[in-house]
C-alpha angles and dihedrals in degrees: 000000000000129000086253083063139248122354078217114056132180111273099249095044131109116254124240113232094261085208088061089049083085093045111066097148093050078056107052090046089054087053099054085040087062098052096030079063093040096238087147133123125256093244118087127194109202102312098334127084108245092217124030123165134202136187125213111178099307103350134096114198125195124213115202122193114240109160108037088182094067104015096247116160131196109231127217139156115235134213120259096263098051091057106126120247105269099038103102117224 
């Protein structure tokens, strides 16, 4: 298992961009940037946003929290119409 999860997810689960699993660095970046540029949600667990977005070219990622203790988020691209309001298309 990488840092960008399981290679076997549940079945109902979102599915980590398998090319940013060997670029830890390039995500973490992407994650400050994010709430450096406050593209969080408005629901907080503990210190961490539970939701943070970031766009590179075309894509929207979404970064979920999944470990509140160490700040560590789950990473995945959404669709177009799940883009949150705020993010231009």
């Amino acid at each position: 298992m990488s840092f960008a999860g399981s290679p076997k997810p549940r079945a109902d689960a979102s599915i980590c961009d398998r090319k940013l699993a060997r670029d830890k660095k390039k995500v973490q970046e992407w994650l400050q940037r994010a709430m450096a540029d406050g593209c969080i949600g408005e629901l907080w667990e503990g210190r961490f946003p539970r939701y943070v977005w970031h766009k590179e070219g075309s894509i929207v990622y979404e970064g979920r929290l999944v470990n509140r203790g160490n700040g560590e988020y789950k990473g995945y691209p959404l669709s177009d119409d799940e883009w949150p309001e705020g993010l231009k298309k």
